[in-house]
C-alpha positions in Angstrom: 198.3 123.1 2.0 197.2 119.9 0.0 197.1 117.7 3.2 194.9 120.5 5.1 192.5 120.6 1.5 192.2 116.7 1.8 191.1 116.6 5.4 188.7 119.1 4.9 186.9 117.5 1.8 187.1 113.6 3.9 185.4 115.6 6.5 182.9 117.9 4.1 182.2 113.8 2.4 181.5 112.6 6.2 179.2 115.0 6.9 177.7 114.8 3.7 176.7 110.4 4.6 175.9 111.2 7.6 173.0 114.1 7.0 171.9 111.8 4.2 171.4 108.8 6.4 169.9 110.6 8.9 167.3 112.0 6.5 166.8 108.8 4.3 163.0 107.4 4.2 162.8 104.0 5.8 163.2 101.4 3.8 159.6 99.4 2.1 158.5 96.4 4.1 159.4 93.1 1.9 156.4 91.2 0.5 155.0 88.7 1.9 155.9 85.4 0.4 153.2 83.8 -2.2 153.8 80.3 -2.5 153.3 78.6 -5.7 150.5 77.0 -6.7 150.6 73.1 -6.1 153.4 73.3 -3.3 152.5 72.7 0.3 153.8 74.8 2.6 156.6 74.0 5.3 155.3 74.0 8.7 157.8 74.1 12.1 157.1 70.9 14.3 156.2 73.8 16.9 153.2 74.7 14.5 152.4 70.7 14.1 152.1 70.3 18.0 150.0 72.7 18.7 147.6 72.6 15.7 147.0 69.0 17.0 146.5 69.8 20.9 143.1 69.5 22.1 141.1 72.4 22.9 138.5 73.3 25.7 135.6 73.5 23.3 136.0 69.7 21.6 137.0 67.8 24.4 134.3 69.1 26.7 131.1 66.8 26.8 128.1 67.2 25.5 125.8 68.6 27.9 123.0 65.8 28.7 119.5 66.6 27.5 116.8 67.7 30.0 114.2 64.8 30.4 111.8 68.1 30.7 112.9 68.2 26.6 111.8 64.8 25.5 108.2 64.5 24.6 106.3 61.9 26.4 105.8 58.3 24.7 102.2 56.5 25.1 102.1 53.5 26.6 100.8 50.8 24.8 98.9 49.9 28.3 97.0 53.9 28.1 96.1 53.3 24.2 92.2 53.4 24.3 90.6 50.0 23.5 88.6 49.0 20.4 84.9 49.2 21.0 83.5 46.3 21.7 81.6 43.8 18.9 78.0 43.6 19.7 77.1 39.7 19.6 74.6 38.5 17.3 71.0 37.6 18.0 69.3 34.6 16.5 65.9 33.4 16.7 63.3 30.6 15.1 59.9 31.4 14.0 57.1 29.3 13.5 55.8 26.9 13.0 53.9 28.0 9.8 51.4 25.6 8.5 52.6 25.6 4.5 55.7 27.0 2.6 53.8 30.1 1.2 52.5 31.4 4.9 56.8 31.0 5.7 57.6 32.9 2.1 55.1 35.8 3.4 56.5 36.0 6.7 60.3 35.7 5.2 59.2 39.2 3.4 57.9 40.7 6.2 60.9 39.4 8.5 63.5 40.3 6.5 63.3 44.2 7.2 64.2 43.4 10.8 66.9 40.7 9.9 70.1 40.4 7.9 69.6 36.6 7.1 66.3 34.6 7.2 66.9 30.8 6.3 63.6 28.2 6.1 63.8 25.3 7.7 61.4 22.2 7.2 61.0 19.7 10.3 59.2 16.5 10.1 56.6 15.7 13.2 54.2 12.7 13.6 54.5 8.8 13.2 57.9 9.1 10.4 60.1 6.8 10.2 63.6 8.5 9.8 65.0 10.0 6.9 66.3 9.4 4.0 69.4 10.3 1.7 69.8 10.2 -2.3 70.1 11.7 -5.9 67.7 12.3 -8.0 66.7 9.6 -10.8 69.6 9.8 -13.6 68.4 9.5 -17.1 70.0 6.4 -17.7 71.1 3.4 -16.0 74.6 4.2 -17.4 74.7 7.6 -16.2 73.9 6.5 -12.3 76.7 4.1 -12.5 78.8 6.4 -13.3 78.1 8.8 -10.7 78.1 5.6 -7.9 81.8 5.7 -9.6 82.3 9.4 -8.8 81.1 9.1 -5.5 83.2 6.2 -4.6 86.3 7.7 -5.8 84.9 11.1 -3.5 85.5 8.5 -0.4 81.8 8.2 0.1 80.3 5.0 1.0 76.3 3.4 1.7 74.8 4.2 -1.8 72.7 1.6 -4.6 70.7 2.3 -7.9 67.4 1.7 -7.9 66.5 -0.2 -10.3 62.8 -0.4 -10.6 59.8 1.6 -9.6 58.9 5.6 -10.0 62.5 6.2 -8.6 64.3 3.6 -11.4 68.1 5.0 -11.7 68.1 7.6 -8.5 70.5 6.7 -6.1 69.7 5.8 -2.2 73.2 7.5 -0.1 71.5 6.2 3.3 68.6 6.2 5.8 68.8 8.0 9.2 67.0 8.1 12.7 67.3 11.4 12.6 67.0 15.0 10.4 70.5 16.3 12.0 71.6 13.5 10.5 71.0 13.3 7.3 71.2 16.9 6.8 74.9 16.3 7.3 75.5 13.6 5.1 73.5 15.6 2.4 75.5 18.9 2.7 78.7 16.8 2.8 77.8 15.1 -0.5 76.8 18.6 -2.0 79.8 20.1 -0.8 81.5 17.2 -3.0 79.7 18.7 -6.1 76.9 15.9 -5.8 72.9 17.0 -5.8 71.9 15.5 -2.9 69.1 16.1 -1.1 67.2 14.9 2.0 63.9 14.4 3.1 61.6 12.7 5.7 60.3 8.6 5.6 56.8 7.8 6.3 53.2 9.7 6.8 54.8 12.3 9.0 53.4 16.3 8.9 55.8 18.7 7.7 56.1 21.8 9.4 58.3 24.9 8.2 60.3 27.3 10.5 62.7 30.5 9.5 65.9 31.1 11.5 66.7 34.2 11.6 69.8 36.8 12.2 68.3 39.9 13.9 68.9 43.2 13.8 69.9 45.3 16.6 66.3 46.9 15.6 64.6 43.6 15.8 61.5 43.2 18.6 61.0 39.2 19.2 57.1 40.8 20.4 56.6 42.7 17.0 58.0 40.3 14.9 55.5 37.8 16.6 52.5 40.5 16.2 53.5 40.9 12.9 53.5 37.1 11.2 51.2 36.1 13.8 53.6 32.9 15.0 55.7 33.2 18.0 59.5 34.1 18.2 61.9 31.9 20.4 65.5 32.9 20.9 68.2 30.4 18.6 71.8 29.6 19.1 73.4 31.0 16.1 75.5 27.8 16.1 73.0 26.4 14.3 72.1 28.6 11.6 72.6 26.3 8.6 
């Protein structure tokens, strides 16, 4: 009777495990791992390969730009040119018979120019021309500036010493005005007063060179100051 009671409970227990494993819940998923902070993670050498293996999209080149995309670059050659300078116009009128008929014309003229310049020119029986500085007002004051001038690199000067000119100083004589214009404007340039003027009983005439305007009508101009107009190389514009 015992053994038959002990079979039946193993058997009653066996039954009991088995309905209660049949009807269990299923065991909670674990969590998923955190690492902590400041500790890299492992990584399998499969995981390393492939992370580094090339893909499709970065090794494929970069598809070439249309030309139809680039905007066009001008040509130096195409660039428009600059307009084009207009070249000056020069002309001499006169002769005037005195200085004040040339300073009434140089008024009138000067509305129809941008530079009028008078210009003297000896005609007749003269004798050249002459270079010098006015009469210093002592003979101690014209040496020095024959010292000044010497040390400037100029040669060909004296004091005069007597007559209405006593102390000026005589730079040269010359054949012709061209001439001694130059060595005048070279002295002045120097800082020295020089001047030049004609020799002999010559008559003086005066001119006015002239810069026209783009306005300016040689046949007006003439009407106007009652002289004629001739056309000048603006290369000689002083």
């Amino acid at each position: 009777m015992l053994a038959r009671a002990l079979v039946v409970l193993l058997l009653v227990l066996n039954l009991g495990v088995a309905a209660w494993w049949a009807l269990r819940a299923p065991p909670a998923p674990a969590p998923a791992f955190v690492p902590p902070a400041g500790v890299a993670r492992l990584q399998l050498a499969s995981e390393t390969v492939k992370a580094t293996a090339p893909t499709a999209t970065t090794s494929a080149a970069p598809a070439p730009t249309s030309p139809a995309a680039t905007p066009p670059v001008a040509s130096a050659a195409t660039a428009p040119a600059p307009p084009a300078i207009a070249t000056a116009r020069c002309y001499s009128v006169g002769p005037f018979a005195n200085s004040a008929a040339a300073s009434n014309a140089r008024e009138v003229l000067m509305a129809v120019a941008t530079r009028v310049v008078p210009r003297e020119q000896r005609t007749g029986s003269g004798r050249g021309w002459r270079v010098y500085l006015p009469a210093a007002a002592s003979a101690e004051e014209a040496s020095a500036t024959t010292q000044r001038i010497a040390a400037a690199g100029f040669n060909d000067y004296f004091i005069v010493r007597q007559g209405d000119e006593t102390n000026s100083i005589a730079l040269g004589r010359y054949r012709s005005e061209d001439s001694a214009r130059r060595r005048a404007e070279s002295l002045v340039a120097a800082g020295f007063p020089a001047r030049a003027e004609p020799l002999g009983d010559g008559r003086t005439s005066v001119w006015l060179d002239l810069v026209a305007k783009p306005a300016f009508d040689p046949a007006r101009a003439e009407a106007a100051v009652q002289v004629p107009a001739r056309e000048l190389d603006c290369a000689r514009m002083r």
